[in-house]
C-alpha positions as CSV (number, residue, x, y, z in Angstrom):
1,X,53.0,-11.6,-98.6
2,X,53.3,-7.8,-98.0
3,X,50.4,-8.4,-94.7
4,X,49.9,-4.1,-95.3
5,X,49.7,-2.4,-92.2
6,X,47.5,1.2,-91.5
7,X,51.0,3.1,-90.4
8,X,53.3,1.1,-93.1
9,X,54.7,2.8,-96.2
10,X,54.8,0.5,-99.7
11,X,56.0,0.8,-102.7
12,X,54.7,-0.6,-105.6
13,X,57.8,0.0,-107.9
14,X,55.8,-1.0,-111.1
15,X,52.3,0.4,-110.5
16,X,51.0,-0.8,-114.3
17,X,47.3,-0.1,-114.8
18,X,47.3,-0.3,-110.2
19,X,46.1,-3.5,-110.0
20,X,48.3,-4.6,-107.2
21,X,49.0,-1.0,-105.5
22,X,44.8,-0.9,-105.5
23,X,45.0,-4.4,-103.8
24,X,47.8,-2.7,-101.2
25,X,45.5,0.1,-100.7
26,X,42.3,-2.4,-99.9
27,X,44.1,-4.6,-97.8
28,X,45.1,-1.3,-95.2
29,X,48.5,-0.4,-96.2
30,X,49.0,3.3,-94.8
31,X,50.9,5.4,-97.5
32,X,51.5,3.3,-101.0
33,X,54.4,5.1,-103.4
34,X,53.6,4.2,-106.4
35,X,56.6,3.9,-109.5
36,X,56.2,3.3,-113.0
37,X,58.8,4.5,-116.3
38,X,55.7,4.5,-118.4
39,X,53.8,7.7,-118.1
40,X,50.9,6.6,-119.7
41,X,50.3,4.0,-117.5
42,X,50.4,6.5,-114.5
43,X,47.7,8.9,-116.5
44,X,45.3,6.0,-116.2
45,X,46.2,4.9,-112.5
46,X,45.6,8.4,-111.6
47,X,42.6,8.5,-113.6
48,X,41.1,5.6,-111.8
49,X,42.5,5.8,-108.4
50,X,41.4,9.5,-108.1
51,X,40.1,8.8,-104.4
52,X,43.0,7.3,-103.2
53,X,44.2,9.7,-100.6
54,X,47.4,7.6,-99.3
55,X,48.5,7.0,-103.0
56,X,51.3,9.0,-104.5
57,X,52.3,8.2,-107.9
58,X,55.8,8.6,-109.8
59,X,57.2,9.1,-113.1
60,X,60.4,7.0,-112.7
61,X,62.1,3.8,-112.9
62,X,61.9,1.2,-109.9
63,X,65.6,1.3,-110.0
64,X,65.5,4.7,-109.3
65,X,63.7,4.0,-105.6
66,X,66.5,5.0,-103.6
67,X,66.1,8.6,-104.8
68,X,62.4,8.5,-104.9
69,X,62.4,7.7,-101.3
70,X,65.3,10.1,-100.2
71,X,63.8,13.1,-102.2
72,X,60.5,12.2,-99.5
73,X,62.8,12.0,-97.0
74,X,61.9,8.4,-96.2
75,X,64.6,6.6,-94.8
76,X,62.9,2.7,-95.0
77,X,59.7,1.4,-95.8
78,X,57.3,-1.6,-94.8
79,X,57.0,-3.2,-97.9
80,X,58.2,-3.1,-101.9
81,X,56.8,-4.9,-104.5
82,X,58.3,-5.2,-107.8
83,X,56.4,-6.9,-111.0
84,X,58.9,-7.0,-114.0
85,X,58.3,-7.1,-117.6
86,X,55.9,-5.6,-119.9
87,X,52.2,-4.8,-119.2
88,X,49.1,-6.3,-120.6
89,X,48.0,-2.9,-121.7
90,X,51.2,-2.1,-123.2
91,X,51.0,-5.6,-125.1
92,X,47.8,-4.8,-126.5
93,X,48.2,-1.4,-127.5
94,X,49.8,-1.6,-131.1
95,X,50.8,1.8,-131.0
96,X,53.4,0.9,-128.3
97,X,54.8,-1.4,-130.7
98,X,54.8,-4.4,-128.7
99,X,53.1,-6.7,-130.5
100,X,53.5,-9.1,-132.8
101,X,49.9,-9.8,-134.0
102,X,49.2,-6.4,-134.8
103,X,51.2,-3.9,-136.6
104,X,52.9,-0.7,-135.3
105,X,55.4,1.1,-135.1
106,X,58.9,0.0,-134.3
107,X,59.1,1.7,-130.7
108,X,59.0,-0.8,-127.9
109,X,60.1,1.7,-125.2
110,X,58.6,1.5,-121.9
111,X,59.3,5.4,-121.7
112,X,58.2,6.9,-124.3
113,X,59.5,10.2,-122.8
114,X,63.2,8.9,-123.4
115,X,65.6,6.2,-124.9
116,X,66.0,5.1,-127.8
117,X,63.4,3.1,-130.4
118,X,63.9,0.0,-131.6
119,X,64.0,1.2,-135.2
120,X,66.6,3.5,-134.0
121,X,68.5,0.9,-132.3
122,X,67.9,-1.7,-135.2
123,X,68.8,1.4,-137.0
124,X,73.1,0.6,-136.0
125,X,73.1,-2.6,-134.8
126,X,75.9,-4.7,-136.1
127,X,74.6,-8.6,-136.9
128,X,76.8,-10.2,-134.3
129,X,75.7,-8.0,-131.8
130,X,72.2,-8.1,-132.7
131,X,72.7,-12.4,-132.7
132,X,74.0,-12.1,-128.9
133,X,70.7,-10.4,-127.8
134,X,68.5,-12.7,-129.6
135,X,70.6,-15.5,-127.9
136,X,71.1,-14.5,-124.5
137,X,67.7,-12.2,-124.2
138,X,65.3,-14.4,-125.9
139,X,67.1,-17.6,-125.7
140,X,66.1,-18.5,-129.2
141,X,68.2,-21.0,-130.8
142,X,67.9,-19.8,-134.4
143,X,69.2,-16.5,-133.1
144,X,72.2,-16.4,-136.1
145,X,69.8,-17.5,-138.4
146,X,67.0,-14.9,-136.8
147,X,69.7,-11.9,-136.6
148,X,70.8,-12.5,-140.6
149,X,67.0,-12.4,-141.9
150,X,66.8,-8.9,-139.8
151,X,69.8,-7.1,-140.6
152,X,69.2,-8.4,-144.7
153,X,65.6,-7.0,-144.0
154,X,66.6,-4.1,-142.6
155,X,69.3,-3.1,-145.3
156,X,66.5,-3.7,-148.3
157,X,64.2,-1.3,-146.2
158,X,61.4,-3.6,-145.2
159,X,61.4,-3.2,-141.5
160,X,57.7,-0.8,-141.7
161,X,56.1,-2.0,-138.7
162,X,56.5,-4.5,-136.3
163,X,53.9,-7.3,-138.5
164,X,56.6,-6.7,-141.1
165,X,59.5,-7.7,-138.4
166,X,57.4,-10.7,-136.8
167,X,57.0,-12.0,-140.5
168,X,60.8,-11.8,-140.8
169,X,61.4,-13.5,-137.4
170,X,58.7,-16.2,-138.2
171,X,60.0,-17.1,-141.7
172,X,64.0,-17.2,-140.2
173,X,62.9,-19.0,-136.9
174,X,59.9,-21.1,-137.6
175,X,61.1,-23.3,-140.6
176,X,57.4,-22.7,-141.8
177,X,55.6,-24.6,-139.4
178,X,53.6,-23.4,-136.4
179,X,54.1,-24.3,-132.9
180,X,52.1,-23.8,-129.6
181,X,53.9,-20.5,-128.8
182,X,54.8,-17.9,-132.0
183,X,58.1,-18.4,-133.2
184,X,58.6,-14.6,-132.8
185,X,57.9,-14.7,-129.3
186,X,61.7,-15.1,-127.9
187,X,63.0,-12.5,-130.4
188,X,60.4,-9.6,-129.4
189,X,61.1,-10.2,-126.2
190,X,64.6,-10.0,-126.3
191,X,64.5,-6.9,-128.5
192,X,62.2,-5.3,-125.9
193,X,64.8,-6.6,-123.1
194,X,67.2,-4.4,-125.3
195,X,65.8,-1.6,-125.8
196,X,64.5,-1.0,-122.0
197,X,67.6,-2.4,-120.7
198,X,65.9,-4.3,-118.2
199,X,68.2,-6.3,-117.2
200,X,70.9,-4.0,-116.2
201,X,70.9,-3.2,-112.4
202,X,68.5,-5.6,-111.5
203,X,70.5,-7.2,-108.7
204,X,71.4,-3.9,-107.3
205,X,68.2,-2.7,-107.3
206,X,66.9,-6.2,-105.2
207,X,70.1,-5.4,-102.9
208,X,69.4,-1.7,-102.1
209,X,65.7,-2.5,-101.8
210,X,66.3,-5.0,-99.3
211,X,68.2,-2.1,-97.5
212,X,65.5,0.4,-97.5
213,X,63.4,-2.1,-95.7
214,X,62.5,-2.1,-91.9
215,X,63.4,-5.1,-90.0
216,X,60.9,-7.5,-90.7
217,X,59.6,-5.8,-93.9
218,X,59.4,-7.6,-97.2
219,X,60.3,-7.6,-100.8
220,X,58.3,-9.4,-103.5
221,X,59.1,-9.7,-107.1
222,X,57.1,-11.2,-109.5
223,X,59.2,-12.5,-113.0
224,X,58.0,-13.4,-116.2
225,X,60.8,-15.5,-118.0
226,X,63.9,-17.4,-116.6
227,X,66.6,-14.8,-117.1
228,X,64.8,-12.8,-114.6
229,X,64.2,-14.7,-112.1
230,X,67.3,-16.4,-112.1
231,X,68.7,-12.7,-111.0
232,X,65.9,-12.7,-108.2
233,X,66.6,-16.5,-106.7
234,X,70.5,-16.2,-106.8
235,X,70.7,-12.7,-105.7
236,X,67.9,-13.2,-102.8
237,X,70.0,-16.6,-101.9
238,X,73.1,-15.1,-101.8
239,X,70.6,-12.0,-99.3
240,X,69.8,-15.2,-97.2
241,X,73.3,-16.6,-97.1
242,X,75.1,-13.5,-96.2
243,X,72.3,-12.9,-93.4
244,X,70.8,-9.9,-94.8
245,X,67.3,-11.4,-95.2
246,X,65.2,-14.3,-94.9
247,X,63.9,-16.4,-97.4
248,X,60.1,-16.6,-97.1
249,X,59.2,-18.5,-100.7
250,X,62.1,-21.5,-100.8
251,X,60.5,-22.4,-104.1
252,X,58.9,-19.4,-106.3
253,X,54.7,-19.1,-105.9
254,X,53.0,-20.0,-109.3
255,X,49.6,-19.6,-110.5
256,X,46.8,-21.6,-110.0
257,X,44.6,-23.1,-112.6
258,X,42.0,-20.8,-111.2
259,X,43.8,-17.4,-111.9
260,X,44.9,-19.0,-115.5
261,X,41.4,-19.4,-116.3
262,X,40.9,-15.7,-115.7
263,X,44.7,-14.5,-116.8
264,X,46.8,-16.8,-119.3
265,X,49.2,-14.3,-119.6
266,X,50.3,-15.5,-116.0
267,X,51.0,-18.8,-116.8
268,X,55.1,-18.0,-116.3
269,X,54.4,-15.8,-113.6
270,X,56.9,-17.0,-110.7
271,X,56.8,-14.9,-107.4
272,X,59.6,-14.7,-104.8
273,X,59.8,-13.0,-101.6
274,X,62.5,-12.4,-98.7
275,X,62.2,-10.5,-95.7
276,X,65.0,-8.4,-94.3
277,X,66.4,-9.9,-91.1
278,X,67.2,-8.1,-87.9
């Protein structure tokens, strides 16, 4: 989608573990920026990618590109890629407090450098308020039911670790039966939307990308769950509409039953692209 170029400049705004700005790197792109809010994450890139001579990596959140780019005094780019959501390596790390299959600690920042943890925002939630995140975050319909067994845990001080939260969520959510996908999945996820206020800015951040594009250069974005990429499909539609760029995926890309063999974590992935017109 990105076609990398020897002279381009790209900017993988998530760079993860590198995995895709490695890919950019392969395929010929010229100079790859890479962002990530997870510092961690940028250690172990660095570690790895330590002969990459046309990499450049950043401590800072995607939505934060336009300064990144000023700061270099780089006016547009050739091509940005953005993967949202949690890593794999921060999913399996139980010290990040991720998980749900393993206990740790009640943290769930993506940067750990800053913010708040979820057992300090757990900490003052009100009930109601904690009910609307469930709800509109996780889209779990037990979300009252969900929020009450959280807030009554909380208060009788039994919120240790994050096996001790799942076992909440589970009991409230599951009605004591087990179903293909954990009945604490839509909750952890929507604390973790909480806490990294990932949703927040989103379409300005897809808007302002497109604008830091050249002409003919291209913005992917790769989503992991509907409230995502409904941001990314209306706000690149309403891109298309207003002629500011061109839709190149009418439909989003999903993943083969090849890649799922390899990856099952990608079996919501949904990929979207535009390219900014002339």
């Amino acid at each position: 989608m990105l076609t990398p170029r020897p002279h381009g400049i790209y900017v993988d705004c998530t760079v993860g573990l590198g995995g895709h700005t490695s890919a950019l790197l392969a395929a010929g792109a010229g100079r790859v920026i890479g962002l990530d809010r997870d510092a961690g994450a940028l250690n172990r890139t660095r570690e790895r990618l330590t002969d990459a001579a046309h990499l450049e990596l950043v401590h800072a959140d995607y939505r934060e590109l336009p300064a990144v780019l000023h700061t270099r005094g780089i006016e547009d780019v050739d091509g940005i890629l953005a993967d949202l959501g949690v890593s794999s390596w921060q999913l399996d790390d139980p010290a990040r407090g991720f998980s749900f299959r393993q206990p740790g600690p009640l943290d769930m920042r993506m940067d750990q450098t800053r913010g708040q943890t979820l057992a300090g925002w757990l900490a003052g939630v009100r009930e109601a308020e904690l009910a609307d995140v469930i709800h509109q975050f996780g889209e779990e319909r037990h979300a009252r039911r969900v929020a009450a067994a959280i807030i009554r845990a909380r208060d009788e001080e039994r919120l240790s670790d994050t096996a001790a939260l799942a076992s909440v969520v589970r009991r409230a959510a599951g009605g004591g039966r087990w179903q293909r996908i954990d009945p604490a999945t839509r909750t952890f996820q929507a604390l973790r939307i909480a806490v990294n206020d990932e949703l927040s800015g989103l379409e300005s951040f897809l808007r302002r990308a497109v604008a830091l594009l050249k002409t003919g250069g291209r913005l992917v974005v790769i989503a992991f769950h509907s409230l995502e990429d409904r941001v990314v499909k209306q706000t690149f539609r309403q891109l298309a509409a207003d002629g500011a760029a061109l839709l190149v995926t009418k439909r989003p890309l999903r993943p083969q039953e090849s890649e799922l063999e390899i990856n099952p974590r990608a079996r919501s992935a949904r990929l979207r692209t535009v390219e900014k017109a002339a």
